[in-house]
C-alpha positions in Angstrom: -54.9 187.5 -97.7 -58.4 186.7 -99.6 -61.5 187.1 -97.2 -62.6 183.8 -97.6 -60.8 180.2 -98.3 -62.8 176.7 -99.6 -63.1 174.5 -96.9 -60.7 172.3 -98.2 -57.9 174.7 -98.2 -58.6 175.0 -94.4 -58.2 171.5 -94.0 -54.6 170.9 -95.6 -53.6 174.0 -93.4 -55.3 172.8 -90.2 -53.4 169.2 -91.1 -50.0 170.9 -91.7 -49.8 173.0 -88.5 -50.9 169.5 -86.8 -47.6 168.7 -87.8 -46.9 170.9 -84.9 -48.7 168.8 -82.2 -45.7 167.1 -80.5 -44.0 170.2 -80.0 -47.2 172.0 -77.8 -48.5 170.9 -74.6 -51.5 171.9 -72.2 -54.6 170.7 -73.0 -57.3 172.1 -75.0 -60.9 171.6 -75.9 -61.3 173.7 -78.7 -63.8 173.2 -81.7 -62.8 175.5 -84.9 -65.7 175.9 -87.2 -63.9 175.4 -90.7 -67.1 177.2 -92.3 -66.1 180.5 -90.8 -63.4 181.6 -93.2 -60.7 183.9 -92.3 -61.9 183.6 -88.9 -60.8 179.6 -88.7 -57.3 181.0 -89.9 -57.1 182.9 -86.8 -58.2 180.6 -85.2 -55.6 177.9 -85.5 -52.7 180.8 -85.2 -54.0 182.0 -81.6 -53.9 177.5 -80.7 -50.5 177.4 -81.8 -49.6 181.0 -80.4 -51.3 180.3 -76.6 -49.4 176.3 -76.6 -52.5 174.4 -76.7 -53.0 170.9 -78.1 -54.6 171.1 -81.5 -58.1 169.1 -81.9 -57.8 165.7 -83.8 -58.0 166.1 -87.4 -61.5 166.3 -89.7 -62.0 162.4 -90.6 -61.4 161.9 -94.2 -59.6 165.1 -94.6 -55.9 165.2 -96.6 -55.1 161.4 -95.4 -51.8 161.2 -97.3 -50.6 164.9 -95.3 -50.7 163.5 -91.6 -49.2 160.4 -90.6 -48.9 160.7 -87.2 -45.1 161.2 -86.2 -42.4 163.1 -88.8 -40.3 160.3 -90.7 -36.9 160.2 -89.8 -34.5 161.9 -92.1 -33.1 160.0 -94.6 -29.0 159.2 -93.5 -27.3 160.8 -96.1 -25.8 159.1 -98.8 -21.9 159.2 -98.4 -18.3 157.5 -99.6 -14.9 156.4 -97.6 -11.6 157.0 -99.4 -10.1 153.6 -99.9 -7.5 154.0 -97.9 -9.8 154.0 -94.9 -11.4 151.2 -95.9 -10.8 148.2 -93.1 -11.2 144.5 -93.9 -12.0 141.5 -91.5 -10.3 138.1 -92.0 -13.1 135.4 -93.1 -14.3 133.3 -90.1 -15.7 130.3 -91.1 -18.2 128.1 -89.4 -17.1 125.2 -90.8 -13.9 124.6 -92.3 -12.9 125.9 -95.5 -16.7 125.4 -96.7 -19.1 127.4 -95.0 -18.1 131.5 -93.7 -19.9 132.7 -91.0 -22.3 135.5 -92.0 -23.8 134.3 -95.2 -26.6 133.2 -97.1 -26.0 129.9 -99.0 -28.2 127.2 -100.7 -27.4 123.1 -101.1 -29.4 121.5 -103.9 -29.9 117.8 -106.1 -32.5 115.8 -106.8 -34.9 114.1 -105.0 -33.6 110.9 -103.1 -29.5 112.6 -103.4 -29.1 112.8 -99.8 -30.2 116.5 -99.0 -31.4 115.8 -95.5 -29.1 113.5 -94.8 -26.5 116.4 -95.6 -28.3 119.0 -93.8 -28.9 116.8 -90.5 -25.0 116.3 -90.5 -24.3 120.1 -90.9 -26.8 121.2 -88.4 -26.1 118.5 -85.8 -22.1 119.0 -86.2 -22.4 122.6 -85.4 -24.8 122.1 -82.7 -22.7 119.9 -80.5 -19.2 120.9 -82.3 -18.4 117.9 -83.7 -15.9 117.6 -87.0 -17.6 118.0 -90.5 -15.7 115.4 -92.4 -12.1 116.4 -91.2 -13.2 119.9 -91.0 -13.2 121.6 -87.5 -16.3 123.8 -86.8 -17.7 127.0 -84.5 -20.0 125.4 -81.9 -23.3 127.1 -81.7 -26.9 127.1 -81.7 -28.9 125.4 -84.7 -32.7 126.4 -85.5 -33.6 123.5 -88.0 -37.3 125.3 -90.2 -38.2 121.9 -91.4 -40.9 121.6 -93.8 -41.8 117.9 -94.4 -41.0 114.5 -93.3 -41.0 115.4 -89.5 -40.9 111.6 -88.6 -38.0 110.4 -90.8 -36.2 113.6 -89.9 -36.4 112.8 -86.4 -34.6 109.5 -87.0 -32.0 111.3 -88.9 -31.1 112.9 -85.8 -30.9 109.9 -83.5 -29.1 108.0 -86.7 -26.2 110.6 -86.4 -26.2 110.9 -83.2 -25.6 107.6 -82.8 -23.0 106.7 -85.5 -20.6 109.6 -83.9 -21.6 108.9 -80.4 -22.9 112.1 -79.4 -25.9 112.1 -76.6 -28.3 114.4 -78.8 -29.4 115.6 -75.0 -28.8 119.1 -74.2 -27.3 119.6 -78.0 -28.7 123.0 -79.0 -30.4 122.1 -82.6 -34.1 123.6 -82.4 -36.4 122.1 -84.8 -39.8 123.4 -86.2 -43.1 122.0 -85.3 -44.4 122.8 -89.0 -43.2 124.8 -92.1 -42.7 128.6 -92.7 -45.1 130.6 -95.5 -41.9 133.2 -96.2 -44.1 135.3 -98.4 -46.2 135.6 -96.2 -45.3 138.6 -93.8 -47.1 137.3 -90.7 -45.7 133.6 -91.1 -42.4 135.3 -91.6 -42.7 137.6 -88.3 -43.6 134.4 -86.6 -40.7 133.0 -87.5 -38.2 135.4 -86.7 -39.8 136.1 -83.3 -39.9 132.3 -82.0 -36.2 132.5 -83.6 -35.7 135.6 -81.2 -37.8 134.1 -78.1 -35.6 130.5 -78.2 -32.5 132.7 -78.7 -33.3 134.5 -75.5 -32.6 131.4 -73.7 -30.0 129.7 -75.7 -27.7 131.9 -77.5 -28.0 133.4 -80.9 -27.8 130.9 -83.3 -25.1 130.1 -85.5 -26.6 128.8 -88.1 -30.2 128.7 -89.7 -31.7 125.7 -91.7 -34.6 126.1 -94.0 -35.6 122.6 -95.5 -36.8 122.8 -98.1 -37.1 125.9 -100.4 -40.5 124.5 -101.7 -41.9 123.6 -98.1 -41.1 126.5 -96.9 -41.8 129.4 -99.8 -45.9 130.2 -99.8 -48.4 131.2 -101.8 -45.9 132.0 -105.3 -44.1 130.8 -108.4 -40.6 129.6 -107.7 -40.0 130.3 -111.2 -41.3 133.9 -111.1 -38.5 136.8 -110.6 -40.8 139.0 -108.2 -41.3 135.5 -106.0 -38.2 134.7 -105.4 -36.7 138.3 -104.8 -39.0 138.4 -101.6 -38.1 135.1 -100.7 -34.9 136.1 -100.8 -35.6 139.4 -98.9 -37.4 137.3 -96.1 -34.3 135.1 -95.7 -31.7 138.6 -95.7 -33.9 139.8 -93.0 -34.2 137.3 -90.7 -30.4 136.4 -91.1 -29.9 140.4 -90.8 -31.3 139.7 -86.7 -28.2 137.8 -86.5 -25.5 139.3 -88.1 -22.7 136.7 -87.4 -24.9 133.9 -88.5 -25.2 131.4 -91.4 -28.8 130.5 -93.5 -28.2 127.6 -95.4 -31.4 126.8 -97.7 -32.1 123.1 -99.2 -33.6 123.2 -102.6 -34.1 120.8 -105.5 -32.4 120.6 -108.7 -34.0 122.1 -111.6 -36.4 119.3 -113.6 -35.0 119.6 -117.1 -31.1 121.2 -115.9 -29.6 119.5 -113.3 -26.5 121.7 -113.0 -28.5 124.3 -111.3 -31.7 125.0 -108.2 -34.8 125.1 -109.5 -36.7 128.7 -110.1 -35.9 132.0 -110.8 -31.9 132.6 -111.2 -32.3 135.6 -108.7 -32.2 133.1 -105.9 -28.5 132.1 -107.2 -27.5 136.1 -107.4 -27.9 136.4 -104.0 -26.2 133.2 -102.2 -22.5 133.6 -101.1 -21.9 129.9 -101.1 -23.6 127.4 -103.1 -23.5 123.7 -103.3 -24.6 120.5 -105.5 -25.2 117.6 -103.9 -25.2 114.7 -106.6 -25.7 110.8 -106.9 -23.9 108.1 -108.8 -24.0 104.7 -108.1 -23.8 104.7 -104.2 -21.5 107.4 -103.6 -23.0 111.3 -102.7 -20.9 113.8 -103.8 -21.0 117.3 -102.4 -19.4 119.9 -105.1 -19.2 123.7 -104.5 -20.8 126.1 -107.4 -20.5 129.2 -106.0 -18.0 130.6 -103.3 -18.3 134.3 -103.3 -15.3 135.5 -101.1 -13.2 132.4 -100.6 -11.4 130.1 -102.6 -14.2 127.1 -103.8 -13.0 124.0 -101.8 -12.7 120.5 -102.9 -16.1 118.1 -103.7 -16.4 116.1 -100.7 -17.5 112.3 -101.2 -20.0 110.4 -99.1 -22.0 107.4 -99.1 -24.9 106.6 -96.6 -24.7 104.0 -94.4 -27.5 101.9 -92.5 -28.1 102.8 -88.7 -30.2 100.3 -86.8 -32.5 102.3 -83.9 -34.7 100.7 -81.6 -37.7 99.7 -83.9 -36.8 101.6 -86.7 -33.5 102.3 -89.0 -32.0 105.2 -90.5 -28.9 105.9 -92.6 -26.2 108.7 -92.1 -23.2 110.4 -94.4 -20.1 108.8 -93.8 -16.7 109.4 -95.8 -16.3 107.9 -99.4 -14.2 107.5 -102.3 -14.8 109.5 -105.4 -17.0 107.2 -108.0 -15.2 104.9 -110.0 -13.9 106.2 -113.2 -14.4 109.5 -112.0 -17.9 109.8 -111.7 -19.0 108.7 -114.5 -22.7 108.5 -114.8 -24.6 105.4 -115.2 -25.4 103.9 -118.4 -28.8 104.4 -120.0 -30.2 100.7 -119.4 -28.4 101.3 -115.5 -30.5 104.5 -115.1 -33.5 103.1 -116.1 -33.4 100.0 -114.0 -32.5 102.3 -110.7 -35.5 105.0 -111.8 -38.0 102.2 -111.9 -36.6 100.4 -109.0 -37.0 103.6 -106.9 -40.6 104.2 -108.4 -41.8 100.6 -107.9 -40.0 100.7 -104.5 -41.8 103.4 -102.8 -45.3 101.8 -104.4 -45.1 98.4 -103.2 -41.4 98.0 -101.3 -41.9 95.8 -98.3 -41.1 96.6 -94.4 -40.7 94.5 -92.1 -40.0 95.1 -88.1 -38.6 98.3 -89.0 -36.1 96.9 -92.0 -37.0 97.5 -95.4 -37.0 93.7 -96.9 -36.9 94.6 -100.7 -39.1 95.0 -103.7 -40.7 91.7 -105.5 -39.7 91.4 -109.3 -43.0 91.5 -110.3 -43.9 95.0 -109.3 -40.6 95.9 -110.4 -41.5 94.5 -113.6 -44.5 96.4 -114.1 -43.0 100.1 -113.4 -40.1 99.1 -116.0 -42.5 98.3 -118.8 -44.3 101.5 -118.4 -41.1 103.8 -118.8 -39.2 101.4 -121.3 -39.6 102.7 -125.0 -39.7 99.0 -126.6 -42.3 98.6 -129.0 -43.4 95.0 -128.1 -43.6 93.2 -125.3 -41.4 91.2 -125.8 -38.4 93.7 -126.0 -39.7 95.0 -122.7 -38.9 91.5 -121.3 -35.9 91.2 -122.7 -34.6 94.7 -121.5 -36.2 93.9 -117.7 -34.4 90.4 -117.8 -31.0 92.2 -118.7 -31.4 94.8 -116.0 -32.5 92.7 -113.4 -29.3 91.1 -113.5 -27.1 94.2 -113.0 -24.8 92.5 -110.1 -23.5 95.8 -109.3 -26.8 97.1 -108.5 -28.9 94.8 -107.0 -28.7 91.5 -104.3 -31.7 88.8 -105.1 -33.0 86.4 -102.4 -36.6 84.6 -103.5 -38.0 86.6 -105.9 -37.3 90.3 -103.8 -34.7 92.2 -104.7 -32.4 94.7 -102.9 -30.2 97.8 -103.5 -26.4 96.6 -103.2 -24.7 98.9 -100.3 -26.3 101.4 -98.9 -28.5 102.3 -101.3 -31.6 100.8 -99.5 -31.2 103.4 -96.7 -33.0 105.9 -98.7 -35.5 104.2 -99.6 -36.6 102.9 -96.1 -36.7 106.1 -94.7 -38.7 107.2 -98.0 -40.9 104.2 -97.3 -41.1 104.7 -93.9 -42.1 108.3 -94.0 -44.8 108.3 -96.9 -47.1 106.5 -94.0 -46.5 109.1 -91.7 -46.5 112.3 -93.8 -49.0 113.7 -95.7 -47.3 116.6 -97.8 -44.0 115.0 -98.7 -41.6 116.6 -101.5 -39.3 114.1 -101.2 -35.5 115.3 -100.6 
C-alpha cells in the first residue's frame, strides 16, 4: 500500500465504507483528519472494526457515491411458458362499451355534445343507472373538470332530472378547479385528494378528465415529449386504482376531424376510443378504437331541453341515426349553422333563463364576413336563401331559432360565457 493517498482518494473511500452505516450501531464522536495519510486509512478500518457510527460525510465530497440508503435491487427480468399463462374474462363498466381497467378518450368538435356525453356517463355510473339500454357497475365517479363549472353544474341537475334520480347522496365528486398534469405537484394533488375522498367513499370506478386542454399545463399538445407525460400522468393515477376506468374528453383535430387533436402518442395508448359527431340535430357516438373487445355499434342521440328552476339545460336522450345515413350537410347548410352559432354566442338573446333567439340582423352580419361572394349583393342573396332553411330554423318577429333541440347548446353556451372566464367550449 503507497505511504501516502490525495485527499480525494480518502474521500471516495471514506464515502464507500459509509455505505456501511446502517449495518453498525453505538455511537461515536470521532473526527478523522483526511490530511493524515495512511493514518486516516486506519483510521476508518479500526470505526468499522470497533462497530461505531461513521461521522457524516465531507460536504461536497463524491456527491453522486452516497445517496443515503442502498437502492433496491432491480427484480429480475423473467418469462412464463405460455401454457401458464391465465386470462381474466373482460368486465365491463358499462355495457359492451366501456371495460373496467382502461384508459380511453371521447372526442368532436366544439358545441358536439362532449359534456353532455360525459355528464351522462359519469352520472349513470354513479347512481347505477342504464347507459342507453346498457346495464352498468355502480361506483364512485371523480369528475376533474376544467371549465364551465356553472353550465356543468346544470348538466347534472338536467340529468338528474330527466331520469328521475335524486342527485343527493349519488357518489360523482367534482373538481373545484382544473388539473396542471405536467406539472408534478398539480399532479400529486390530484391523486392525493382522489386518495383522501376515496378513503371515505370507495375507490372510484371511474375517472373523468374534462377536457384534455383544461387539464394538460404548461406544453404543446402537438409535441411527442408533451403528450407522452400526459399520458404517464394519467397511467399513474389510474395505476392507484387498478380496477378503474379514465375516460379523457378532447377536441377533434382543427384541420382532420376523424381524429383528437395533438400528438398521435395520445391515441397509442388508449384502449377504447370514441368520436362523438354532429349532423343536423342528431349526436352520434361511434367507436374508433376498441383494443380487446369487439368495437360496438355507434349509438345515436339528440339533446333535449330541461327546464330548472331559473335556468334550463339539455340532456342526451335516444335518437335515430341521421336521415340518409348521416349524410353531412350541404355547403350553403353548413355555412348558415357556423354563422348562426358564431353570431349566436355574440349577440343571442336570454330571457328569464330561456334563450329567445338570435335577430336577423346580427345574423346577417357574421354571414357576410365568412361568405366568399364578391359583391354585396351575392352575399344577400346567399343570406336570404339560407335564412329560409325550414329544416333548420323557426322565425317569430325578426329572431330566429334552432329547430329541435338544437337551441339547448347554445343556451348553456350563452349562459356560461357570463359566468366563465377561460372557456374552451366543448
Amino acid at each position: 500500500m503507497p505511504p501516502k493517498f490525495s485527499r480525494h482518494w480518502f474521500q471516495i473511500t471514506f464515502l464507500t465504507l459509509r455505505t456501511w452505516e446502517a449495518t453498525l450501531t453505538g455511537p461515536a464522536k470521532i473526527e478523522v483528519d483526511f490530511e493524515r495519510g495512511y493514518d486516516a486509512f486506519n483510521d476508518l478500518l479500526r470505526i468499522v472494526q470497533e462497530g461505531k457510527t461513521l461521522p457524516a460525510p465531507i460536504k461536497g465530497a463524491g456527491p453522486t457515491l452516497y445517496r443515503g440508503k442502498a437502492k433496491e435491487p432491480v427484480r429480475a427480468f423473467t418469462f412464463t411458458a405460455v401454457g401458464d399463462l391465465e386470462y381474466r374474462p373482460p368486465a365491463f363498466l358499462i355495457g359492451d362499451l366501456i371495460e373496467t381497467d382502461t384508459l380511453g378518450l371521447v372526442f368532436g368538435d366544439p358545441g358536439c355534445g362532449k359534456s353532455f356525453l360525459a355528464v351522462a356517463l359519469g352520472l349513470s355510473v354513479a347512481s347505477g343507472t342504464p347507459f342507453f339500454g346498457r346495464d352498468v357497475k355502480q361506483g364512485s365517479v371523480f369528475y376533474i373538470a376544467g371549465e364551465g363549472h356553472n353550465g356543468l353544474t346544470r348538466r347534472f341537475h338536467a340529468w338528474g332530472k330527466h331520469h328521475g334520480v335524486d342527485l343527493s347522496g349519488v357518489p360523482l365528486y367534482k373538481s373545484e378547479r382544473a388539473a396542471q398534469f405536467l406539472d408534478a405537484a398539480s399532479a400529486k394533488a390530484v391523486a392525493d385528494a382522489v386518495d383522501a375522498t376515496a378513503e371515505q367513499v370507495g375507490e372510484p370506478a371511474l375517472i373523468i378528465v374534462d377536457t384534455l386542454a383544461r387539464n394538460f399545463g404548461a406544453g404543446d399538445e402537438n409535441s411527442t415529449m408533451d403528450m407522452n407525460n400526459f399520458v404517464v400522468a394519467m397511467d399513474q393515477l389510474k395505476a392507484r386504482y387498478p380496477n378503474s376506468v379514465l375516460l379523457i374528453v378532447h377536441h377533434s383535430g382543427h384541420a382532420v376531424k376523424d381524429r383528437a387533436r395533438g400528438a398521435m402518442a395520445l391515441k397509442g395508448a388508449l384502449d377504447f376510443e370514441f368520436r362523438l359527431e354532429k349532423s343536423d340535430a342528431t349526436v352520434t357516438m361511434t367507436n374508433t378504437k376498441m383494443k380487446d373487445a369487439e368495437p360496438p355499434a355507434p349509438i345515436h342521440m339528440v339533446l333535449q331541453d330541461v327546464p330548472l328552476v331559473d335556468a334550463s339545460s339539455a340532456v342526451l336522450v335516444e335518437g335515430d341515426a341521421p336521415a340518409g345515413g348521416g349524410k353531412k350537410l350541404s355547403p350553403a347548410k353548413q355555412l348558415a349553422l357556423d354563422t348562426y352559432h358564431m353570431a349566436a354566442m355574440k349577440h343571442g338573446t336570454l330571457s328569464d333563463g330561456a334563450f329567445t333567439g338570435l335577430h336577423v340582423n346580427d345574423w346577417r352580419e357574421a354571414f357576410y364576413q365568412k361568405h366568399t361572394g364578391e359583391t354585396t349583393e351575392a352575399k344577400r342573396k346567399a343570406f336570404d336563401r339560407a335564412r329560409k332553411f325550414a329544416d333548420l330554423f323557426d322565425v317569430n318577429n325578426d329572431l330566429y331559432l334552432l329547430r329541435g333541440n338544437g337551441s339547448a347548446t347554445l343556451l348553456d353556451a350563452l349562459i356560461e360565457k357570463d359566468t366563465r372566464t377561460d372557456a374552451d367550449e366543448t
